[in-house]
N, C-alpha and C positions, 0 to 999 in steps of 0.2 A: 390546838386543833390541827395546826399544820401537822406535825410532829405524830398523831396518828393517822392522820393520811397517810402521811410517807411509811409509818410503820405496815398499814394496811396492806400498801402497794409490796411492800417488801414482803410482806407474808403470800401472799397471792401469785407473787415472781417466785419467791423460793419453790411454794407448789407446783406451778409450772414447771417448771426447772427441773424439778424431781422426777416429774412423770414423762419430761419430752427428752427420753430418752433413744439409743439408736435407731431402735425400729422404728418408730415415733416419725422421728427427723427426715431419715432415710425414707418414710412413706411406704416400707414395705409391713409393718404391722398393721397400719391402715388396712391396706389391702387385704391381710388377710383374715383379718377380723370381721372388715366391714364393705370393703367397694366390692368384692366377689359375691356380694349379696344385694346388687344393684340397691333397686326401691328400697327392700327392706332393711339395707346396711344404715339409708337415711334415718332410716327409723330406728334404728340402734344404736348408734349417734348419737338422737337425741335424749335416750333411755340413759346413754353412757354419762351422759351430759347431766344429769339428775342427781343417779348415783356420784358422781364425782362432787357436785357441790354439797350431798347431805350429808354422805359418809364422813369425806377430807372432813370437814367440818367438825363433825361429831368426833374423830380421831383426837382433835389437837384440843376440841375442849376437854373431856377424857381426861387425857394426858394434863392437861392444866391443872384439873380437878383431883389426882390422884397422885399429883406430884410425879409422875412416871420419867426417870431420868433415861430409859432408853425402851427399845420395843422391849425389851425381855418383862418390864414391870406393865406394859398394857395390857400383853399374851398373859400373863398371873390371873392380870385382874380378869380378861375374858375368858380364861379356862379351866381356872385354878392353877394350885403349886403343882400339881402331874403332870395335868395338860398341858401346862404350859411352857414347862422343859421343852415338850417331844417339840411344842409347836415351833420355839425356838430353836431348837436342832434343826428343823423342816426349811426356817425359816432362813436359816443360816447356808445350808445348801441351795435356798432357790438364789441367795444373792450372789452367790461363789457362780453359779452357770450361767445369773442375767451376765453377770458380768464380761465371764469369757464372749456370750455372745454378741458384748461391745465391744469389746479386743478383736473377734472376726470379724465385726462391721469398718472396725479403721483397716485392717488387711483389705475387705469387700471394695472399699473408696479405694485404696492406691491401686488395684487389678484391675474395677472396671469403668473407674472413670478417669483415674491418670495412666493408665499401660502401666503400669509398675508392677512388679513382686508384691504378692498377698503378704508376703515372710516378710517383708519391709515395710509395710506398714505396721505389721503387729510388732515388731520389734521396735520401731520407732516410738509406738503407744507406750511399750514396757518400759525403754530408757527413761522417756522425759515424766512416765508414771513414777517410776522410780524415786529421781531427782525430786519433784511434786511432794512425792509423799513423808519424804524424811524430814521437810521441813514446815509440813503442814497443811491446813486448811482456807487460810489465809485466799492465798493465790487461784485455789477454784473457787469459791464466794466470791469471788470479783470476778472471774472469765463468766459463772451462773450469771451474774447480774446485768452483764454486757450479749450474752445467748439468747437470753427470755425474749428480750425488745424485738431483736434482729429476727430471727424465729417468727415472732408474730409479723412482721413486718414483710416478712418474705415470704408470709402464707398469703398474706391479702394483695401483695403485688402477683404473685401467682394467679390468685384467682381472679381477679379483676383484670389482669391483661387475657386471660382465656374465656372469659365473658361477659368484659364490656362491649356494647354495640350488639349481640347478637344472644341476648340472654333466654329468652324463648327458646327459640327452635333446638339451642345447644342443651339444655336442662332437661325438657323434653327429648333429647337422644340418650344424655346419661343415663333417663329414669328408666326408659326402655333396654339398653342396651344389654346389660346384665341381669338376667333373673335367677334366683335362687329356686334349686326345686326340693332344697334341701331344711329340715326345721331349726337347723342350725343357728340360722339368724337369731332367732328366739332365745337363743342363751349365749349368747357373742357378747351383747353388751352387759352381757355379768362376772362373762371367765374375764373379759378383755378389762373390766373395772375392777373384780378383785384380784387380778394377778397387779395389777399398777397400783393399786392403795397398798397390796400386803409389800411390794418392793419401796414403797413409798415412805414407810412407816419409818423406816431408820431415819429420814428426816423430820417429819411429821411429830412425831410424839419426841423429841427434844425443843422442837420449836415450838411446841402448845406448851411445853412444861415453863420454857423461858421469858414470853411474851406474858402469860396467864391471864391479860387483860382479854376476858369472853367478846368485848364489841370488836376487838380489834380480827379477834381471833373468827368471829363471822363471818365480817365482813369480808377478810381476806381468804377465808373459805370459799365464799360465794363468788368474791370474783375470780381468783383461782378458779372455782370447779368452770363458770363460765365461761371462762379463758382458752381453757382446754376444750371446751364445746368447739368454738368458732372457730378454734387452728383445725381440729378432728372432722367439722363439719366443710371449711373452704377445703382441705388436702384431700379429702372424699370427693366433692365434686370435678378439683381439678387432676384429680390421677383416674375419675372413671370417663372422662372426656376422651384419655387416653388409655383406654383397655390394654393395649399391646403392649404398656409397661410393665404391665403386671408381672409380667416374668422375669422382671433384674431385680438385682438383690437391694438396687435406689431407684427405684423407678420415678421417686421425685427429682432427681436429679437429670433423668432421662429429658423431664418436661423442661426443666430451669435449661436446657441445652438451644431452647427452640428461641431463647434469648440473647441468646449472642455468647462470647466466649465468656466473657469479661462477671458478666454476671453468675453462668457457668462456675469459674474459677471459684467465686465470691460466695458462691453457694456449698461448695467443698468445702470450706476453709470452714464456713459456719458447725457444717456439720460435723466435718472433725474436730471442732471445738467441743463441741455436744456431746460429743462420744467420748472424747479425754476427759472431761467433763465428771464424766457420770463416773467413768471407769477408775477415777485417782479417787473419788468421794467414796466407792463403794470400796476399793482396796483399800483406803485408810479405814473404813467402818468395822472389815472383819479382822485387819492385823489385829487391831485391840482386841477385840476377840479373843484371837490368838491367843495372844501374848498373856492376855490375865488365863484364858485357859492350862497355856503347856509351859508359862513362866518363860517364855524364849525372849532373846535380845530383841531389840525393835526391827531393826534393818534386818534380821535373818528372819521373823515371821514374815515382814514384807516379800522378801526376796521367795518362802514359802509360797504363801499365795500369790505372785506374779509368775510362776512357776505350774501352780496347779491350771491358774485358769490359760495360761501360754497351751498344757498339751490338751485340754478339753477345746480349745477355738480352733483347733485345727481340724473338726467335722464342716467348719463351712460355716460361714455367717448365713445363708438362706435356709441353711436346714435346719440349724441350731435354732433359728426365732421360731420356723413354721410348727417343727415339734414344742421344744418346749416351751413354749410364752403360751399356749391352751390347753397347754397338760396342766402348769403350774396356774394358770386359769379356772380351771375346774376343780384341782384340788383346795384352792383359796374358797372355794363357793362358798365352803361352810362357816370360812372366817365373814364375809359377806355380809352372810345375812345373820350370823351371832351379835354385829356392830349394828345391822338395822333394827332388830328386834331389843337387843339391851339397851334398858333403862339408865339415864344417865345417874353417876354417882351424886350423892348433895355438896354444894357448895361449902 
């Protein structure tokens, strides 16, 4: 019994893990997905929050059920042998540009919240990616497992020091503060769910294939997808408290400033965890790639793509997310709703 507890919880972290990626962390995806749409961003939140526990879920049974060793054999199963090339080639480019736009986001953290060189923090990203990656996976499966906690942790002391004592009147200014006159809202929490399940997937469907236990795989679906509700739903409340964040590239980090240095400091550090994080997990996922496509050496594919995504990050971590996370938003739709409408495979 214990023993699937802990499995459960690890399944439910790794999910997290996967989808709280820079924008995420940084609070600036929030914002544009969802606090720029006051009330009705609440409400898409919780939409978001739906789809994140039914889909995740249905991903990783899937994947159990059809033995699928990586996303390329799910894409098969949901679109055929044609389909499901293009979708993987599709698939394999939105990972290559999430990525650089995590490479801009450690540049984003050293420029505007330590004074530092954007070019030094992405180069620092790239060296210690580097190092990380030649020798495996090992060492971010432990940094993911030590992020998840800290992360939720630092959402709830966030919101709870911005409205304990005064939860009324401040909830009631959020709600008003920002109104959408746009229908936008209305499909935020679709691009903003399947642009994070389709990048998700690379994790997602080897860990349904390896677990294959369905209770365990629920369960940690469910708390997973709920997980991501309440970090998505406290970071909404406490960044629309503060509207005037909205314009830096961390504007959760703007708020964690109103707490002292110390914590400040402690909140960088989290999130440049979060971002090296994601960024050594998703450069190890396309070197292979690579490497079985063009037969190249390991360290020269790596060196390949740490190279491609270095001159794409250099458009800017705020522009990079705002454009592309709702363009690859949208064009996800269709994978979306092909996973809610498919039938699961038989046992």
């Amino acid at each position: 019994m214990a023993n699937q507890v802990f499995s459960i919880l690890l399944v439910a972290a790794t999910y997290i893990g996967t989808v709280v990626g820079a924008g995420f962390a940084t609070g600036k995806e929030i914002v544009a997905f969802f606090s720029v749409h006051g009330t009705f961003g609440a409400i898409g939140i919780v939409i978001t929050g739906f789809l994140f526990i039914i889909i995740g879920t249905k991903i990783m049974i899937i994947s159990a059920r059809i033995g699928a060793y990586s996303y390329q054999e799910l894409n098969i199963y949901l679109f055929g042998e044609k389909g499901g090339k293009v979708v993987n080639l599709f698939m394999f480019i939105v990972v290559i540009c999430v990525t650089s736009v995590m490479l801009s986001g450690a540049g984003a953290v050293f420029r505007e919240q330590l004074g530092l060189s954007f070019q030094l923090g992405i180069m620092v990203t790239i060296i210690l990616c580097y190092l990380v990656v030649l020798k495996g996976m090992k060492g971010i499966l432990a940094i993911n497992s030590y992020i998840v906690p800290i992360m939720i942790l630092f959402s709830l002391f966030v919101f709870v020091s911005i409205f304990s004592g005064r939860t009324d009147g401040l909830i009631g200014q959020v709600m008003a503060s920002i109104q959408t006159q746009s229908w936008e809202w209305i499909i935020s929490p679709f691009t903003y769910s399947s642009f994070n399940l389709m990048t998700a997937l690379v994790v997602l469907v080897p860990l349904g294939n390896e677990i294959r236990d369905e209770r365990i795989l629920k369960w940690g679906g469910f708390i997973g997808g709920l997980g991501l509700f309440f970090i998505l739903i406290m970071s909404h409340f406490s960044l629309s408290a503060f509207p005037a964040t909205f314009n830096y590239d961390i504007p959760m980090a703007e708020i964690v400033k109103l707490f002292g240095s110390m914590i400040h400091v402690f909140f960088l550090i989290v999130i440049f965890g979060e971002i090296f994080n994601t960024v050594a997990g998703n450069v190890f996922g396309i070197t292979r790639q690579l490497k079985a496509a063009l037969g190249l050496r390991y360290q020269y594919a790596v060196l390949i793509i740490l190279f491609v995504i270095f001159i794409i990050s250099q458009a800017g971590y705020g522009k990079l997310l705002t454009v592309l996370y709702p363009l690859f938003g949208y064009l996800g739709l269709f994978m979306l709703f092909l996973l809610i409408f498919k039938r699961m495979p038989e046992k």
